[in-house]
C-alpha positions in Angstrom: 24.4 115.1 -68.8 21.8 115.4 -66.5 18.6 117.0 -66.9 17.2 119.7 -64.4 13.9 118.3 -65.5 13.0 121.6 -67.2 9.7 121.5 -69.5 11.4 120.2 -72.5 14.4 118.8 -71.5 13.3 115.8 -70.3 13.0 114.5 -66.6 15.5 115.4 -63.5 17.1 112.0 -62.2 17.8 111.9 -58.6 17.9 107.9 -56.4 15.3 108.6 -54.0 12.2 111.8 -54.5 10.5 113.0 -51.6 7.5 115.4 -51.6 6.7 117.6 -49.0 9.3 119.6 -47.4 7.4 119.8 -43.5 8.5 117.7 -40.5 8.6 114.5 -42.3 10.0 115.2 -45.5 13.0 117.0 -43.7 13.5 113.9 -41.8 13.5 111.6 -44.1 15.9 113.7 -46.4 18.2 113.6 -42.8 18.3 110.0 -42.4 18.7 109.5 -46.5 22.2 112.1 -46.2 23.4 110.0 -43.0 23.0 106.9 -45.5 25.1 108.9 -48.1 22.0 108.2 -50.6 21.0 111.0 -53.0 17.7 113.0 -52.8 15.8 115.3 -54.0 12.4 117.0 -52.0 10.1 118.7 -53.5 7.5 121.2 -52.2 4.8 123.2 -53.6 5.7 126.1 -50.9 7.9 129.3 -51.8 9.8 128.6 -48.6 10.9 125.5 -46.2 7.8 126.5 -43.1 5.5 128.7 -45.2 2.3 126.8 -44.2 3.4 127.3 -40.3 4.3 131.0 -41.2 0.4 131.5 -42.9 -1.5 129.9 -40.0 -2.9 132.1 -37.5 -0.9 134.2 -35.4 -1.7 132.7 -32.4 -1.0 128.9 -32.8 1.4 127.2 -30.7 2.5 123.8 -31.4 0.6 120.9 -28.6 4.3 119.4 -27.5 7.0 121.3 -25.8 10.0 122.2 -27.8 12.0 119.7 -26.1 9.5 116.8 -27.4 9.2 118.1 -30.8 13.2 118.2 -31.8 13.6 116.6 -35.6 16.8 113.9 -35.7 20.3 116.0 -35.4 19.1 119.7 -34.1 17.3 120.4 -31.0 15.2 123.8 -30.8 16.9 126.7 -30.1 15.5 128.5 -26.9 14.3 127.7 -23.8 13.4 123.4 -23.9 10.1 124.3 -21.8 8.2 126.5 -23.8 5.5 125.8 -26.5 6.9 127.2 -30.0 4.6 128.9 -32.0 3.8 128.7 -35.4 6.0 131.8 -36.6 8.7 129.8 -34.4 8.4 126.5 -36.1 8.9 128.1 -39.2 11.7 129.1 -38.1 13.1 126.5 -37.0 12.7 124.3 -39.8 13.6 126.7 -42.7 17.4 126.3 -40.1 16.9 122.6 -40.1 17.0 122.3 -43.9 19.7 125.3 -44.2 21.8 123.7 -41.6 21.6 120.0 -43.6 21.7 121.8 -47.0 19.1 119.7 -48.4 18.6 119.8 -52.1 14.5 121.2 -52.2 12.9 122.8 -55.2 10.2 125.0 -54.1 7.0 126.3 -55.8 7.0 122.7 -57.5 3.7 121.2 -56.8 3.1 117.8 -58.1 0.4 116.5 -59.5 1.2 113.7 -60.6 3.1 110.6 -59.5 3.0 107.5 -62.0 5.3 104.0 -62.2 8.1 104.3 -65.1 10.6 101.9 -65.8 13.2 101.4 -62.9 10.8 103.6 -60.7 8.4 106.8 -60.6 7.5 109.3 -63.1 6.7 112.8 -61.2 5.3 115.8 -63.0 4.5 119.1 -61.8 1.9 121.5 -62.5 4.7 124.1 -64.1 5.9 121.1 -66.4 9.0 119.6 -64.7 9.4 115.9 -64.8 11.2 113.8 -62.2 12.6 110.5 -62.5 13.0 108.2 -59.2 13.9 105.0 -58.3 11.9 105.8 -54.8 9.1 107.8 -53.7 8.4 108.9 -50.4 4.8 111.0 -50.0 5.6 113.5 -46.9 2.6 115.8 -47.6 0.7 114.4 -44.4 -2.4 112.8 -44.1 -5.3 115.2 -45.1 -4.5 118.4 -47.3 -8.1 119.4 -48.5 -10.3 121.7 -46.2 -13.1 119.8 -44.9 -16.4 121.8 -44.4 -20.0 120.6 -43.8 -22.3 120.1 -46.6 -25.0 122.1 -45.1 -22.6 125.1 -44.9 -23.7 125.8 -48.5 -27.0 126.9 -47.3 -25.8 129.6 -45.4 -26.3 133.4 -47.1 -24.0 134.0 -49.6 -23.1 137.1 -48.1 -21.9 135.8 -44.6 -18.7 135.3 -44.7 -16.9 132.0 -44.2 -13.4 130.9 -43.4 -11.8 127.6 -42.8 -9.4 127.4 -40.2 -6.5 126.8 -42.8 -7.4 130.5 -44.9 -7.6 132.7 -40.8 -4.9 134.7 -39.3 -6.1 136.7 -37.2 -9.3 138.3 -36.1 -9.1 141.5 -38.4 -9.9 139.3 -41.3 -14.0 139.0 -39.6 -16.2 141.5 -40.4 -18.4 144.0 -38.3 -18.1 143.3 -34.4 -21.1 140.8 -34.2 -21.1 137.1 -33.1 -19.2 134.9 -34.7 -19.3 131.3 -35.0 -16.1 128.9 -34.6 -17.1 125.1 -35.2 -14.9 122.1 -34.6 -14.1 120.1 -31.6 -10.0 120.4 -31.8 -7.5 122.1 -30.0 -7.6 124.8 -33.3 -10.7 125.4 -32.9 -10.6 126.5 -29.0 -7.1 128.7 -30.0 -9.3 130.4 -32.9 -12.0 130.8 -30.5 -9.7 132.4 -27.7 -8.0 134.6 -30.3 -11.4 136.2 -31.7 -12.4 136.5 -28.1 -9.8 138.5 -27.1 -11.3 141.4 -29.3 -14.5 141.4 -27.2 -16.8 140.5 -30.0 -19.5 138.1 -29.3 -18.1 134.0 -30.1 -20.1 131.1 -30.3 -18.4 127.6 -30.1 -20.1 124.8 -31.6 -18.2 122.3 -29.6 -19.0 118.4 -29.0 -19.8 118.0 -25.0 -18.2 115.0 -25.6 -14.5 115.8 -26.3 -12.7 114.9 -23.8 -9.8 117.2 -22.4 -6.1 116.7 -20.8 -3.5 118.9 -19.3 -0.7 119.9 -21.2 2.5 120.4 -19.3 5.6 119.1 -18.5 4.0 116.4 -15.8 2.1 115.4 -18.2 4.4 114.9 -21.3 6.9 113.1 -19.4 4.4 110.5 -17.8 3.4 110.0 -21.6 6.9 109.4 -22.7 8.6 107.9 -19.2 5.2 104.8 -19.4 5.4 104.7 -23.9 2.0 105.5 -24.1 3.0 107.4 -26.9 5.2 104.6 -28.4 2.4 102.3 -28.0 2.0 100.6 -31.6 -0.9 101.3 -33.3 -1.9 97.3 -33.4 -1.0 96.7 -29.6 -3.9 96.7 -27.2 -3.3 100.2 -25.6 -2.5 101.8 -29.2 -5.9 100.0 -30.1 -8.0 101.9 -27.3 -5.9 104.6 -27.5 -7.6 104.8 -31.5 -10.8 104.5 -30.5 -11.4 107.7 -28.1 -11.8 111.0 -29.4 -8.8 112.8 -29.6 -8.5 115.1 -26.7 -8.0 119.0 -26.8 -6.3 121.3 -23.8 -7.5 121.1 -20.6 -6.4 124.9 -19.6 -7.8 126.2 -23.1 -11.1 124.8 -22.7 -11.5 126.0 -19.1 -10.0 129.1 -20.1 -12.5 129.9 -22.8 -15.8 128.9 -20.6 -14.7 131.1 -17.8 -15.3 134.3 -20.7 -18.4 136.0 -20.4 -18.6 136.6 -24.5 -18.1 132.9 -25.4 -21.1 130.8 -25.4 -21.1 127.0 -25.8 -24.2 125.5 -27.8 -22.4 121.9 -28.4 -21.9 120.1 -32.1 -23.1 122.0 -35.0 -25.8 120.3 -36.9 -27.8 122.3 -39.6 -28.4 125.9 -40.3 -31.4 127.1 -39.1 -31.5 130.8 -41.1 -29.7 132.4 -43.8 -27.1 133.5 -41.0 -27.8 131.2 -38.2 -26.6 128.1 -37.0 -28.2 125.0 -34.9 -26.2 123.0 -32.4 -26.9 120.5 -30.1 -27.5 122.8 -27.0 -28.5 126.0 -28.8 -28.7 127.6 -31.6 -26.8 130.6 -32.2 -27.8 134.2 -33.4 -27.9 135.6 -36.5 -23.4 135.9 -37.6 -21.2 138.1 -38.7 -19.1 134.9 -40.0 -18.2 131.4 -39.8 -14.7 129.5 -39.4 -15.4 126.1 -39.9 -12.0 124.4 -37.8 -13.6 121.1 -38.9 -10.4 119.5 -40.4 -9.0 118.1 -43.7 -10.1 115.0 -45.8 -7.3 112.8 -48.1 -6.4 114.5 -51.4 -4.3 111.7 -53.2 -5.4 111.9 -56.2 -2.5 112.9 -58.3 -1.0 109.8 -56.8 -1.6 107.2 -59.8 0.2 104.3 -58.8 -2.1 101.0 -59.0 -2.3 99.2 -55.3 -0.9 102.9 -53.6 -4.2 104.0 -52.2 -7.2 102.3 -50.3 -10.5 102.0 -52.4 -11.3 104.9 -49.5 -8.3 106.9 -51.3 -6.3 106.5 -48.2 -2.6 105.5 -48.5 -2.6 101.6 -48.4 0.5 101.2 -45.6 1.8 99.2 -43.1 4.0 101.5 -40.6 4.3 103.6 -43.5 5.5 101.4 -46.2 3.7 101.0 -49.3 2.9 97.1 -50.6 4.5 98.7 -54.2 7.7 98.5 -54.4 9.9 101.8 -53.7 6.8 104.0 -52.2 6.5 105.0 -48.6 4.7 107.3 -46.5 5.8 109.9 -43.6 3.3 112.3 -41.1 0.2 109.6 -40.9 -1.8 109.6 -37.7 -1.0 106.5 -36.1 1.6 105.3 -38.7 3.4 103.1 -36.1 1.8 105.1 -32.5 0.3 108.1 -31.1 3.0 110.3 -31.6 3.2 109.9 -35.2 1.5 112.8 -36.1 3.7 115.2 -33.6 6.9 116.8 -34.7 8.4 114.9 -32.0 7.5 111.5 -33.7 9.1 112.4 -37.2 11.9 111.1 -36.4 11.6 107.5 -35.4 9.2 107.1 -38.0 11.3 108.5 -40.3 13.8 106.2 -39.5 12.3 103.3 -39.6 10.9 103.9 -43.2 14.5 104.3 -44.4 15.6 101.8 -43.1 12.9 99.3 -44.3 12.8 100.7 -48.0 16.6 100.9 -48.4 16.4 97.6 -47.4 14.0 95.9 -50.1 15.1 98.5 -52.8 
């Protein structure tokens, strides 16, 4: 009999474990059924699209819906549009009811270790897991990244990274408040506080550069394969080496408001409620959301010769040099579209392929 990998009952068997139940993990789990191999996902979420279902109200994915279909169900809805987050949660929590994937929710792992004929995985309420393959869908960077000299501001003032805001209600009083990072997030979170009337200040890099977003645009990126272009091929190579661009139209959009003011990249504080940035500095805050990204949190992941001595997953194209252990939702894991919904697919595929093959 086998277990359910209950605390005490001794570790859940299943062929092939994957953990993370967004984009990635959902298309690896599709491409594993078509193979008629047996899996099992885990995800430390109550639900299949919680984390798109907490972000803030008014997020909308970069790619049309027609660019960002996973492998064997296109969006429902108009092809054109640009989903948002309450959509995409939608829409996946249907893609994994649709497949009937097997996924255990609430089940975070925290720890991932080599066993005989595979992988040990335990999770923080107990459960064990036993696997002959691992794939790591979590994507790249899962811990909130905020500036060291953030902890110099006023205890009092209040502080959000983008992951924890929702919506403007959650800042208090109706003074400025400060939005830093250089990303499409943080021009959306910018637009959205805004949109109150409230006093924003962006502390923006000058030096971002900016592109349209449309239709045009995305099929001239698809129709030439600049988004195919491999991550080692000369174009991928420049390509990797420029800033990452933000919206075009949101950027123009937010410098045309009389209540936004741009003072360029944050670089210290300069009061107890004050920032400095490359331009200006700003004036004394009501709060802070820092949209400054994530950094790598792999540390539960104790397989010798899996991470970089950076703590970065050691891969080529997503495959691990350890036997049975592969990685999905990288940024530039074969090509710029990687880290899309759109790309989850073909890389998805790909990684199947490969580790069925030398497993």
């Amino acid at each position: 009999m086998i277990s359910d990998g209950a605390p005490g009952s001794g570790p859940r068997i299943t062929d092939t474990l994957i953990i993370g139940a967004g984009q990635s993990g959902l298309a690896a789990a599709y491409y594993l059924q078509q193979r008629g191999v047996a899996c099992l996902v885990l995800d430390e979420r109550p639900t299949v699209g919680h984390i798109w279902a907490t972000r803030y109200s008014s997020l909308r994915l970069y790619s049309p819906a027609w660019a960002s279909n996973l492998p064997g169900l296109p969006w429902p809805g108009a092809a054109s549009r640009y989903p948002t987050a309450q959509e995409a949660a939608r829409y996946l929590a249907h893609y994994a009811h649709h497949f009937k994937f097997s996924i255990e929710h609430n089940q975070r792992v925290t720890l991932v270790e080599p066993a005989p004929g595979g992988y040990l995985v335990h999770t923080a309420d107990g459960r064990q897991y036993s696997a002959r393959r691992i794939l790591v869908c979590t994507g790249p960077y899962t811990a909130p990244k905020i500036p060291d000299f953030a902890a110099t501001l006023h205890p009092a003032l209040q502080q959000l990274h983008s992951s924890q805001y929702q919506h403007p209600r959650q800042l208090p009083g109706t003074g400025p408040v400060a939005v830093v990072g250089s990303g499409n997030s943080a021009l959306q979170i910018a637009a959205d506080v805004a949109a109150t009337g409230r006093p924003v200040v962006l502390a923006f890099d000058e030096k971002t550069p900016a592109a349209p977003n449309n239709t045009a645009m995305w099929l001239l990126l698809l129709t030439t394969g600049m988004l195919e272009a491999g991550r080692d091929k000369w174009l991928g190579r420049f390509m990797r080496s420029q800033p990452e661009p933000v919206v075009r139209q949101d950027l123009q959009h937010l410098r045309r408001l009389p209540n936004v003011q741009f003072i360029g990249r944050a670089l210290q504080v300069t009061g107890p409620t004050s920032l400095r940035g490359q331009l200006a500095d700003t004036p004394s805050l009501d709060a802070v959301v820092w949209a400054t990204g994530y950094a790598p949190d792999y540390g539960w992941l104790q397989v010798p010769g899996a991470l970089t001595a950076a703590g970065e997953p050691a891969q080529n194209r997503g495959l691990s040099p350890v036997p049975g252990l592969a990685f999905l939702g990288l940024p530039w894991q074969r090509n710029r579209r990687s880290a899309l919904m759109g790309g989850a697919a073909a890389d998805a595929r790909y990684v199947i392929q490969q580790l069925l093959k030398s497993t």
